[in-house]
C-alpha positions in Angstrom: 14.5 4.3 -21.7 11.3 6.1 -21.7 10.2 9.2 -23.4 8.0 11.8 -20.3 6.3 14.6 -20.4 6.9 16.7 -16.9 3.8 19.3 -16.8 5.2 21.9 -14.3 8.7 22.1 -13.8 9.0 24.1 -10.8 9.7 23.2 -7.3 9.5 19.2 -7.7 9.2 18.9 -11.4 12.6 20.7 -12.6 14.8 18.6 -9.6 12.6 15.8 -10.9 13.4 15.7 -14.7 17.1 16.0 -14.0 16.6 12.8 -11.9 14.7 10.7 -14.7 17.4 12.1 -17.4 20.1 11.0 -15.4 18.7 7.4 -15.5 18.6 7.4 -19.7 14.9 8.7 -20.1 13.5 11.5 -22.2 12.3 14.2 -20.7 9.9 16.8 -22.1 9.1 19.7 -19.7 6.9 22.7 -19.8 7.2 26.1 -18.1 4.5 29.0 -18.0 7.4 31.2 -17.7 9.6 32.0 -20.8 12.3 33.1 -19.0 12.2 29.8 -17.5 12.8 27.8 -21.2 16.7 28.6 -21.3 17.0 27.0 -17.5 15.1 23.8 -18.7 17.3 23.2 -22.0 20.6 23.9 -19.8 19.2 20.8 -17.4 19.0 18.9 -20.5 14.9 19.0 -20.8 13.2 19.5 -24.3 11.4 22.8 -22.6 7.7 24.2 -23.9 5.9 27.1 -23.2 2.7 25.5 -21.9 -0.2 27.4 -20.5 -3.3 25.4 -19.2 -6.4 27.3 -18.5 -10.2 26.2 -17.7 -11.6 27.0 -21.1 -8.0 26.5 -23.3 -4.7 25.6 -23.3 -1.3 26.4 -25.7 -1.4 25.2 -29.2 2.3 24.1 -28.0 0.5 21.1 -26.0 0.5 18.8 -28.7 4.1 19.0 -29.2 4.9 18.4 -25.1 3.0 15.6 -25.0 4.2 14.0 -28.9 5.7 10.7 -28.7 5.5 10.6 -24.8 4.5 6.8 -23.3 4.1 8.8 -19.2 3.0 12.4 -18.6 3.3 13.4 -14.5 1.0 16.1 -13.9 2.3 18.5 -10.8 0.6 21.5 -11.2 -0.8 22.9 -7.9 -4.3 23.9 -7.9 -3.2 27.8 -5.9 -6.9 27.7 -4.7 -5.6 28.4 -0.4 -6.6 26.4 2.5 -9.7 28.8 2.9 -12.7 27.8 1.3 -13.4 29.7 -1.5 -16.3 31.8 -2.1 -19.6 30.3 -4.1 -18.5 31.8 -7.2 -14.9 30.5 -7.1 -15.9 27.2 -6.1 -18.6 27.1 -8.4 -16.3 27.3 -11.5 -14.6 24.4 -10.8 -11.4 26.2 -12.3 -8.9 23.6 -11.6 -11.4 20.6 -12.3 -11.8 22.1 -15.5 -8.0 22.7 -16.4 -7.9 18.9 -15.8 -10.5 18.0 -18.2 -9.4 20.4 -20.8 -6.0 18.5 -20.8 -7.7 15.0 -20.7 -9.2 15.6 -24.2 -5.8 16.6 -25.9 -3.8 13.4 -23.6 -6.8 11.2 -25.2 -5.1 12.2 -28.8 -1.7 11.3 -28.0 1.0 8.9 -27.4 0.4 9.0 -23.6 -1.1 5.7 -21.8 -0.2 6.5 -18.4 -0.5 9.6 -16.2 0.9 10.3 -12.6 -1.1 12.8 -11.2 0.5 14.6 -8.0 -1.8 15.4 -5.6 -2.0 15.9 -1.7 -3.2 14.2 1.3 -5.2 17.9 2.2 -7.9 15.4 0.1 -8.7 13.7 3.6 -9.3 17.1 5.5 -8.2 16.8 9.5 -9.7 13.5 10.3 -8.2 12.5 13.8 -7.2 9.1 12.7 -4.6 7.4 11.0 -5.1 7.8 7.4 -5.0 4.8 4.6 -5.4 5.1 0.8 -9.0 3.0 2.1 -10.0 6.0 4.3 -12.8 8.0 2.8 -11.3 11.3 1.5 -13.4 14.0 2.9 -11.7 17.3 2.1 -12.1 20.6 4.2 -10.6 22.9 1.9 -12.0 23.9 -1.8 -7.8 23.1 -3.0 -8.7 19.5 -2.0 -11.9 19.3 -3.0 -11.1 19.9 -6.3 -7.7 18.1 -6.5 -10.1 14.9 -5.6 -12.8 15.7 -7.9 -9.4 15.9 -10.3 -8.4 12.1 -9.3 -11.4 10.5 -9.8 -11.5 12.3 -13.7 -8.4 10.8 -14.3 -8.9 7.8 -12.7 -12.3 6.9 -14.4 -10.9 7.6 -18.1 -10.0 4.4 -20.0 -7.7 5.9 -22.2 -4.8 5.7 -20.6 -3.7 4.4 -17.1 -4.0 6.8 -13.8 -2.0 6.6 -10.6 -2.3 9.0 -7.9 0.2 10.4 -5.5 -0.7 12.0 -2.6 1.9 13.7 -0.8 2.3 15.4 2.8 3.4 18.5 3.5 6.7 19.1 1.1 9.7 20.5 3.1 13.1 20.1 1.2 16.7 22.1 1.7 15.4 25.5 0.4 11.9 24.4 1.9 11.9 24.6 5.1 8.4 26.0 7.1 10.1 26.7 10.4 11.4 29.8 8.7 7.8 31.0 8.6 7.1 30.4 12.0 10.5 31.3 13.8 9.6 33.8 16.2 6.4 33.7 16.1 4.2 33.5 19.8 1.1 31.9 20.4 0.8 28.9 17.5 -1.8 26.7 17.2 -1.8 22.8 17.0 1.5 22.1 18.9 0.7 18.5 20.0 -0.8 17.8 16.8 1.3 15.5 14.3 3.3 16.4 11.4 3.2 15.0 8.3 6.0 15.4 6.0 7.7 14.2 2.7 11.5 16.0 1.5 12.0 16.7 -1.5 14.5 13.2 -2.1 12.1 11.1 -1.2 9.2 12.6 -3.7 11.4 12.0 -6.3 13.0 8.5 -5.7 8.9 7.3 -5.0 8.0 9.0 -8.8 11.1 7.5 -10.2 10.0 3.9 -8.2 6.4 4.1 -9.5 7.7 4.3 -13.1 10.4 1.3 -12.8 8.0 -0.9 -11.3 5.3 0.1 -13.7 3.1 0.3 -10.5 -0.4 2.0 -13.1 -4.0 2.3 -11.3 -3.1 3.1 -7.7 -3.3 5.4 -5.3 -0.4 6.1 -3.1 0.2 8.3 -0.3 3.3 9.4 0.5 4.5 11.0 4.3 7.5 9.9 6.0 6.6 7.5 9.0 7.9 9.8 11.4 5.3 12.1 12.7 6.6 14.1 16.4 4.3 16.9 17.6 4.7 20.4 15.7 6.0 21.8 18.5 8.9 19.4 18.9 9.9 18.6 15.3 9.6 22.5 14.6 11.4 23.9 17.9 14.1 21.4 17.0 14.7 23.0 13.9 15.0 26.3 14.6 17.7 25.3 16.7 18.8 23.3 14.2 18.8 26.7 11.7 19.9 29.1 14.8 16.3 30.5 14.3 14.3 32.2 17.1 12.2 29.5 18.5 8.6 29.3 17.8 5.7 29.7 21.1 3.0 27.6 20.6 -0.6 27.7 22.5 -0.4 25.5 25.6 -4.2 24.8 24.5 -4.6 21.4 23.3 -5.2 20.5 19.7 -8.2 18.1 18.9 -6.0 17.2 15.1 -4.8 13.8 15.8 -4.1 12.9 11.9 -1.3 10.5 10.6 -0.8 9.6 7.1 0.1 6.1 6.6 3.0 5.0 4.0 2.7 1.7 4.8 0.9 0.8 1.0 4.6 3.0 -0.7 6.8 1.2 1.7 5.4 -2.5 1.4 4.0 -2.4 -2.6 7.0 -0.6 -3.8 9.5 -2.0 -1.4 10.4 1.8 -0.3 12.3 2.8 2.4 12.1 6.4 3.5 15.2 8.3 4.5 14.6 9.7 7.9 18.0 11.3 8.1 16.6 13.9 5.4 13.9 14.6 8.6 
C-alpha cells in the first residue's frame, strides 16, 4: 500500500484514484472546484481545494502532498493547438505553474512524480514516433508541456517519469460526435492515434507496481486506421450522421509507437475498447 497524491481529478484523475483505492492505496486528490470536494470524499479520496497558478499556489498544498511517497501530475496546460501569441508564450504560464510546484514537492514526502503529458510534444512528424525521436513541438501546449518534462526530469529530488499519451477517447469521450455531419474534413488518410480511458489507467497503475522511475513512455494503442475509416465506422457505430472528409490527400503520416509500454512493462493493450 502506498499513500498518492492525484493533482487533477477530473476526466482521468477521478476514474483513476477510484482504480488505485480499489487496489489498497491512499489516495489524496485535489479539485479547483469546491463543489467538486463532496464527489471526491464519496469516491473515497481525501479531497483538497488546490489551486496552482504561475506566481502561487494554495496554502492547502502542503497538506495534499503530506505523507505522500508518488504525486501524478495531470493537469492539462489549456494553452490550444494554435500557437499562442508573443506575449502568451512569452510567460511561460504553464512552465511556471510547474516550477512553482517543484519547490513545495522538494519539501515533502514525495520521491517520485508521474507527470502526464502528450505525444502533441513531437508535432506532425511523418514518421513513426519512438521515445528516441526528437520531440519537436508545433503547438505552444506542447512546447511548454516539454519544457515541463525536462524541469521535472532534471531535478534530483525526487524521481520523474513521463507519460505521453495520444489522443484520449473513452465512453463519454468520444470525438466522432464532434465531427458527425460535418462535410469537407481534412487529413482523412492520415493515422489516428489513440489511448481509452482503461488503458491510461491500467498503464499508470503498471508504472507504479513495477516501480518503473526515470522513463519516458508513450502511450497510443498500436492500432492506427486512417481518420476517415476508424471515424466513419463510428458514427455508424453511434447511428451518427457520417462525417465527409477532403478527397485531398494528407502529407501527416505520424504513428506513435508503444512498443517501449508494451515490451518494458509487459502491457498488452485492449483493442476491443477501439
Amino acid at each position: 500500500m502506498k499513500q498518492i497524491s492525484i493533482l487533477g481529478c477530473g476526466w482521468l484523475g477521478l476514474p483513476l484514484a477510484k482504480r488505485l483505492i480499489q487496489k489498497g492505496h491512499l489516495v489524496n486528490g485535489s479539485t479547483t472546484s469546491e463543489n467538486k470536494l463532496a464527489i471526491l470524499k464519496e469516491a473515497g479520496i481525501n479531497p483538497f481545494l488546490v489551486t496552482l497558478e504561475s506566481e502561487s499556489i494554495s496554502e492547502n498544498i502542503i497538506d495534499f502532498l503530506a505523507e505522500s511517497e508518488i504525486l501524478i501530475i495531470d493537469i492539462p496546460p489549456k494553452l490550444g493547438r494554435k500557437p499562442a501569441d508573443l506575449e502568451t508564450a512569452a510567460k511561460m504560464e504553464f512552465v511556471q505553474k510547474i516550477k512553482n510546484l517543484i519547490s513545495f514537492i522538494e519539501q515533502s514526502t514525495v520521491s517520485k512524480v508521474l507527470f502526464v503529458s502528450s505525444t502533441s510534444v513531437y508535432g506532425d512528424q511523418n514518421e513513426t514516433i519512438t521515445e528516441q525521436t526528437t520531440a519537436i513541438p508545433e503547438t505552444e501546449s506542447g512546447r511548454q508541456l516539454l519544457i515541463s518534462e525536462n524541469v521535472l526530469l532534471e531535478n534530483k529530488n525526487f524521481k520523474t517519469t513521463i507519460l505521453r499519451f495520444g489522443g484520449l477517447i473513452g465512453e463519454d469521450r468520444q470525438p466522432v460526435k464532434f465531427l458527425a455531419g460535418k462535410e469537407n474534413l481534412e487529413n482523412g488518410d492520415a493515422p489516428v492515434n489513440l489511448i481509452h480511458q482503461n488503458d491510461c489507467i491500467k498503464i499508470i497503475e503498471e508504472i507504479i507496481n513495477q516501480s518503473k522511475w526515470n522513463e519516458v513512455f508513450n502511450a497510443s494503442a498500436p492500432f492506427h486506421p486512417t481518420r476517415k475509416d476508424f471515424y466513419t465506422q463510428k458514427a455508424k457505430d453511434l447511428n451518427l450522421v457520417l462525417p465527409k472528409f477532403s478527397s485531398q490527400k494528407s502529407n501527416i503520416k505520424k504513428i506513435i509507437s508503444s512498443e517501449k509500454v508494451e515490451t518494458v512493462l509487459n502491457y498488452k493493450f485492449r483493442l476491443e475498447d477501439y
